[in-house]
Structures are given as C-alpha cells and as structure tokens.
N, C-alpha and C positions, 0 to 999 in steps of 0.2 A: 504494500500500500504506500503511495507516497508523503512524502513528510506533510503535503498539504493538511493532514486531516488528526482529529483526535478526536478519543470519547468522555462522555463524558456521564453521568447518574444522578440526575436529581433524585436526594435519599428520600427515608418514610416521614420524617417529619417537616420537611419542606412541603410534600405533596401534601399530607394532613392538614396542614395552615393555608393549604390554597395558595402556596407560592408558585406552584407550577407556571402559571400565567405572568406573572411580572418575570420569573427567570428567564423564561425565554423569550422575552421581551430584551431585558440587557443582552439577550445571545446577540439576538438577530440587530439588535440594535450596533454591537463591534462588530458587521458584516460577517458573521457565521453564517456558514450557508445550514443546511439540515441537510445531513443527506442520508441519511436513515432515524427514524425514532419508534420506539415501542413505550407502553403503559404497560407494566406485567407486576408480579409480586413472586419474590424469590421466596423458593422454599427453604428451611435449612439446610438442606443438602447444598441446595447447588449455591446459598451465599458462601458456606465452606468449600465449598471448590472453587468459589470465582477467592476469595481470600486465601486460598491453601497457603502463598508465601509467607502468611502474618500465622500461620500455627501453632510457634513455640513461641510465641507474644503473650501479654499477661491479656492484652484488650482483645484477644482472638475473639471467645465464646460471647463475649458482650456483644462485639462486633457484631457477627452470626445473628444474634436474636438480634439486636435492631432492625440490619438490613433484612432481615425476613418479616418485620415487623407489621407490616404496610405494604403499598404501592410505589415501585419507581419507575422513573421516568428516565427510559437507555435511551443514548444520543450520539451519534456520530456526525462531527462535526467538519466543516471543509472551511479553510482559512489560508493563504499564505502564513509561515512561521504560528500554524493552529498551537501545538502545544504550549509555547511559551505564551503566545498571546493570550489563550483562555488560561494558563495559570495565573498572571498577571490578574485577568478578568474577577477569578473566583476569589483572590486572595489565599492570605496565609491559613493553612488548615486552621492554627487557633482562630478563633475568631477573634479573641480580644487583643492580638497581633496584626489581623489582618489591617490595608490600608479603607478609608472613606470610600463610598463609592464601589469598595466590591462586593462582589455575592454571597460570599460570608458574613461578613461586615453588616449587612442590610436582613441576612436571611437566617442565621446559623444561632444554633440554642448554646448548643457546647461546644467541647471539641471532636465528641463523639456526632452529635446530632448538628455537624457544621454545612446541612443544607445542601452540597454537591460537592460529588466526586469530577475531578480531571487526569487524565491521564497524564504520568511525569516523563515519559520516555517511547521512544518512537518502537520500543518492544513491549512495553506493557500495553499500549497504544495499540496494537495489532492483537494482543492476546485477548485485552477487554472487550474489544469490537467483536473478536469471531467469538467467543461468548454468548454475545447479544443476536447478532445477525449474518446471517448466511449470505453469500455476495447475491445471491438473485435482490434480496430488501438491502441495499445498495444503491444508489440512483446519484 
C-alpha cells in the first residue's frame, strides 16, 4: 500500500458521546480522503488479536474489554504524508499532553478512552487496515 494512506479507529466511547460526527468532520476537514470505512463492534477475541503486540503489557486485558466494549468506527484514510499528518491531527495519546485543537484534546476521557486510534508506522499501517478490510472495500 502506498505511504499515501493510514488507518485509523474511532474507539467505544467516542462513538457512545456521538462524536463520531464532528471527528470526521476535522478528518475531512485536513483533506483526508475516506477510502474505506466500517461501523462494527469487536468481539474479545478479535480486539486481542488486533492488540496481540500489547500482550505482556499490564493495560493489555483492560485494553481488550474497552475496545470490545461498544461500537467502532475502522477508517482508512488517503493523504499525502497521511500518517504523520493524522498523528499530528489526533494528538498526543495522553490527552492532557495532547496540543489545542486536536482530536484528543476536544474528544478523549482518558488515556485509555483517548477517542481514536492512528496508525504510527507504515507496517502497523498495512496490518490495521487488512484487519478491517479486504482490498475489494478499498476505493
């Protein structure tokens, strides 16, 4: 996949507060294109395998049950320099680190419930996406 593009997961309690709609409002607002999205709800299983790396972490299982918690919002996104720019966009995961004006910043509870995921690397980038969608939901 080319560096153009990253994904990205509005989590359970973003979607819960009805921010779904103003987030991707600021998406589309820094010219993200959309170029695949899903509404789904992970189950345990597959939040633990989409987190397998975070395993022997202490936040693993908490992880787990949040994002199984609810509804998210999988997005793949197309940008010139997408990943640094949407990280930029989202802010710093803490929220009470992140800057004015980001996604965090405007949307996130904790540091666990900070609103949405971004992809940091043009290989996590490729594994989160085929995760979500198959190249046919692609566009």
């Amino acid at each position: 996949m080319p560096l153009g593009y990253t994904f990205a997961m509005i989590k359970p309690s973003a979607c819960r507060k009805n921010h779904v709609g103003p987030i991707l409002a600021m998406i589309n607002q820094a010219d993200f294109r959309i170029s695949a999205i899903r509404s789904t709800k992970l189950t345990k299983e597959e939040a633990e395998r989409f987190y397998e790396m975070h395993r022997a972490k202490e936040f693993y299982s908490d992880l787990c049950d949040f994002m199984s918690s609810g509804p998210i919002i999988a997005l793949l996104l197309e940008k010139e320099n997408a990943i640094q720019d949407f990280r930029k966009l989202i802010g710093s995961t803490n929220p009470n680190m992140a800057e004015e004006g980001t996604i965090r910043k405007m949307f996130a509870e904790s540091l666990q419930k900070n609103a949405i995921h971004g992809s940091d690397t043009v290989e996590n980038m490729n594994r989160e996406a085929d995760f979500f969608f198959n190249q046919r939901e692609r566009y």
